[in-house]
C-alpha positions as CSV (number, residue, x, y, z in Angstrom):
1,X,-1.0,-34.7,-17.8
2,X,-0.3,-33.7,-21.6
3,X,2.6,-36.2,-23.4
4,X,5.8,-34.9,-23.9
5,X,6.4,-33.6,-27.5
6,X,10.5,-34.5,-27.4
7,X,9.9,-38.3,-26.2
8,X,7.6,-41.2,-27.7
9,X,7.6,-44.7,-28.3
10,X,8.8,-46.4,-31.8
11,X,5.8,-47.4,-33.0
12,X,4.8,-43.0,-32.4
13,X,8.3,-42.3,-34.6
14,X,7.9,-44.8,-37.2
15,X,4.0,-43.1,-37.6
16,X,5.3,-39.8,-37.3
17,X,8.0,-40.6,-40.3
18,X,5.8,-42.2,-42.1
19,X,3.1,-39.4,-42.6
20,X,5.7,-37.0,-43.3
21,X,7.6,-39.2,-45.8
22,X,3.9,-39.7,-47.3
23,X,3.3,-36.3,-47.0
24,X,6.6,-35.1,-48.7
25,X,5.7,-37.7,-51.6
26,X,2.5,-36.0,-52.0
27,X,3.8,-33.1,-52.4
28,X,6.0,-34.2,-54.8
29,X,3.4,-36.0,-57.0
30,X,2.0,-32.2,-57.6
31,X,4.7,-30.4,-58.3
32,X,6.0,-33.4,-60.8
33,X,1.4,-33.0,-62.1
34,X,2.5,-29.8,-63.6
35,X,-1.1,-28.6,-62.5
36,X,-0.6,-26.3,-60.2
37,X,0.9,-26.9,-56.9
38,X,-0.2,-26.6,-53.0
39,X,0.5,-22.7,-52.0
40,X,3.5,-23.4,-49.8
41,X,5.0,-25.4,-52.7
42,X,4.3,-22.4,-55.2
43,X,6.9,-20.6,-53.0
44,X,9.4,-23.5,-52.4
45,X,9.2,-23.4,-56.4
46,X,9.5,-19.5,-57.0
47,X,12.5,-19.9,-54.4
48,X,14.1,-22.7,-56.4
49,X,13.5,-21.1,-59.6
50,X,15.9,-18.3,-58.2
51,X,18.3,-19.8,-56.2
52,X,20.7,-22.7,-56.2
53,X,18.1,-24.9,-54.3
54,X,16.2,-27.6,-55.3
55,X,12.3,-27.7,-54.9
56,X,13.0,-30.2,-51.7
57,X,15.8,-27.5,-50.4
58,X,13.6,-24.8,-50.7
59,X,10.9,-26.0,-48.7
60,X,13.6,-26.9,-45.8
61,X,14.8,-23.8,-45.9
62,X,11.4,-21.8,-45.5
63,X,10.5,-24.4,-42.5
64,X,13.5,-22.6,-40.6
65,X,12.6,-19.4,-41.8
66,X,9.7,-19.9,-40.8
67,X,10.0,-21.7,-37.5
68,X,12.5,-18.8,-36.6
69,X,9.2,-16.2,-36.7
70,X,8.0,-18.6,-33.9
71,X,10.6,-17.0,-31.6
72,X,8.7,-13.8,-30.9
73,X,5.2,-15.7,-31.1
74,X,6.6,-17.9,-28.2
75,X,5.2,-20.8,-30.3
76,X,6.9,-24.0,-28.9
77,X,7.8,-27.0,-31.5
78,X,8.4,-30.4,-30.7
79,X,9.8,-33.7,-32.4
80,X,7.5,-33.4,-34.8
81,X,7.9,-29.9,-35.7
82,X,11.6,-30.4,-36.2
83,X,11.0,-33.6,-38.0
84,X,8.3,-31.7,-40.5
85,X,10.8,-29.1,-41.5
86,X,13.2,-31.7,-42.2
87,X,11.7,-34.8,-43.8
88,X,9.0,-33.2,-46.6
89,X,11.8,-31.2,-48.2
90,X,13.8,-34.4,-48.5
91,X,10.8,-36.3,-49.7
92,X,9.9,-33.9,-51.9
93,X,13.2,-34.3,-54.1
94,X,13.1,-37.5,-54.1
95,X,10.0,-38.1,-55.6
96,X,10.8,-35.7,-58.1
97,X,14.0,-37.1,-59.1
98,X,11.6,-40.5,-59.7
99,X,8.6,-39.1,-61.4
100,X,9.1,-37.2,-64.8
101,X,7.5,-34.1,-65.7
102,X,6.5,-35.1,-69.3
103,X,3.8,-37.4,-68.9
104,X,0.3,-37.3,-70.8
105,X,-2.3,-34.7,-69.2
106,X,-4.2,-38.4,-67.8
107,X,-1.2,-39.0,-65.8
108,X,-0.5,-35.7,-65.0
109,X,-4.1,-35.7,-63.3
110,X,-3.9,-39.4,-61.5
111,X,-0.3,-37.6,-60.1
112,X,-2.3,-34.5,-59.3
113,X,-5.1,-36.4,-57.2
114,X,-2.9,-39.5,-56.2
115,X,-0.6,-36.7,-54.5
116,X,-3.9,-34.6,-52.9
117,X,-4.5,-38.3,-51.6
118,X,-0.7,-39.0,-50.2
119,X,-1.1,-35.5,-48.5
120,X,-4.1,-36.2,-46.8
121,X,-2.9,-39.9,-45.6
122,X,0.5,-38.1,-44.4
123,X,-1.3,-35.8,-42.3
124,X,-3.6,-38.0,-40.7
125,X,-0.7,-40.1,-39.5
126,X,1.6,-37.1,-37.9
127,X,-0.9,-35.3,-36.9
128,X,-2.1,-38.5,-35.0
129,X,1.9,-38.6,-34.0
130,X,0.7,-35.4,-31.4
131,X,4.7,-34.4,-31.5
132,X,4.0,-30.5,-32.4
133,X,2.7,-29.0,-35.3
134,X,4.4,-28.4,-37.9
135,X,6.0,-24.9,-38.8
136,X,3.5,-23.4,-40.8
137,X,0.5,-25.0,-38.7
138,X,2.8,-23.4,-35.5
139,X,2.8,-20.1,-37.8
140,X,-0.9,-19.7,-38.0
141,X,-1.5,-20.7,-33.8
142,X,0.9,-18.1,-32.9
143,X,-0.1,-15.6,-35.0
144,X,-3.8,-16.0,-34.2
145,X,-3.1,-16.5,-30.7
146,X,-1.2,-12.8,-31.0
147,X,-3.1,-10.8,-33.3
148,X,-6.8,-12.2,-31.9
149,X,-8.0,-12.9,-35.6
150,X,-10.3,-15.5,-36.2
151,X,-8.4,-19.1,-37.0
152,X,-9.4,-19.6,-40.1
153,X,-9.2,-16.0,-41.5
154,X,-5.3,-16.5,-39.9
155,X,-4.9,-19.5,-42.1
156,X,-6.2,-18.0,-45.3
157,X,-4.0,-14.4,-45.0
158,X,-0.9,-17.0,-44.7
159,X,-1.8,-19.3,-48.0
160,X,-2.5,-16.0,-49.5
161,X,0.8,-14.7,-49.0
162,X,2.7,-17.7,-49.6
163,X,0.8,-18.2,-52.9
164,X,1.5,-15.0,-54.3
165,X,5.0,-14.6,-53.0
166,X,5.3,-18.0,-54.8
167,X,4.0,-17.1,-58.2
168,X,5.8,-13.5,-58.2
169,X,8.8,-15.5,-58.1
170,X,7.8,-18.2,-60.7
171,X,6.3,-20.8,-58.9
172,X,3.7,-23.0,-60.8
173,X,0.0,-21.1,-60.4
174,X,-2.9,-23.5,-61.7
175,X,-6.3,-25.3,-62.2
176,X,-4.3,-27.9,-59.8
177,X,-3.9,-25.6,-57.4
178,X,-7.5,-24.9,-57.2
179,X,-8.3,-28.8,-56.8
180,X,-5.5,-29.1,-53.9
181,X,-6.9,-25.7,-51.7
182,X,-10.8,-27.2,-52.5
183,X,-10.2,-30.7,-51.2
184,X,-7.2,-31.1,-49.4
185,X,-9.2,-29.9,-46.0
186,X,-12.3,-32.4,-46.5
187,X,-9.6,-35.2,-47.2
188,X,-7.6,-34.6,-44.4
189,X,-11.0,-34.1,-42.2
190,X,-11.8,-38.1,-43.1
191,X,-8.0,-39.1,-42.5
192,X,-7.8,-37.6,-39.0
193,X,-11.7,-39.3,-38.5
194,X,-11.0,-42.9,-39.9
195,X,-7.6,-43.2,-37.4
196,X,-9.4,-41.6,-34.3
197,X,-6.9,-39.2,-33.8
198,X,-6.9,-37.1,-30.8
199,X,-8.4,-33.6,-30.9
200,X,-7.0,-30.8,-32.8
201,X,-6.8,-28.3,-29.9
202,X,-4.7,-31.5,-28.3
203,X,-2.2,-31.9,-31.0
């Protein structure tokens, strides 16, 4: 019988929070690179860059948006998924509010790759949490279960749009965001194998 994703032991939490917090660090470290960031964070960006929210805020508030198109895809979250739309956005901020943007271009890369690094780590750990997927992981399920189109074809129409909504808005486009989409699965593939997580289809 399959764990429940609302109830888990503390050791489970604390991994769960800390691959997010990771995770939302990250994050942070490529938006503070000035590269380029990760597509979802384009649009968190483009959405900050017009509104009265912070980089952090923005992402929160696309994770509900978000998590609210789950209703008619009868996706169903879990402690984790509630967690994801809540912790990243936080951690986001704060790493920003540590890290300048001014730094030399070698920084800015060692940011840019450190954060590509944090990312994977993050993922490995609440991924390994099995407590739901996150939204947009949810949003790419659900909308491949519906529609019938191959998984990975699902995933790539959703960066697309996210990444282009993103930079019509503002968001920061660049060779960064390159590196991130061209390593970021590989990495997470050798987090997820060097903690023996359990399989995807499971999670």
């Amino acid at each position: 019988m399959k764990a429940s994703r609302w109830t888990t032991s503390p050791a489970n939490f604390a991994r769960l929070m800390a691959g997010l917090w990771l995770f939302g660090t990250g994050e942070g470290l490529v938006v503070a690179s000035s590269l380029g960031n990760s597509p979802w964070t384009v649009l968190a960006e483009g959405v900050s860059l017009n509104t009265a929210l912070s980089v952090g805020g923005a992402t929160i508030a696309i994770s509900a948006a978000v998590l609210l198109v789950w209703l008619p895809l009868r996706q169903l979250p879990g402690l984790g998924t509630v967690m994801n739309a809540i912790v990243i956005g936080i951690a986001i901020d704060v790493t920003l509010s540590l890290v300048g943007d001014d730094a030399a271009l070698l920084v800015r890369w060692t940011l840019l790759v450190g954060g590509i690094g944090l990312v994977a780590l993050g993922s490995g750990l609440y991924l390994g949490a099995a407590l739901g997927p996150g939204p947009r992981d949810g949003l790419m399920t659900g909308l491949h279960r519906v529609s019938g189109a191959p998984l990975g074809v699902t995933r790539t129409a959703i960066e697309v749009a996210a990444l282009t909504g993103g930079w019509l808005l503002g968001g920061t486009l660049g060779l960064g965001t390159l590196v991130f989409a061209l390593t970021i699965g590989p990495a997470v593939g050798i987090a997820v194998r060097r903690m023996s997580l359990v399989p995807a289809h499971e999670l």
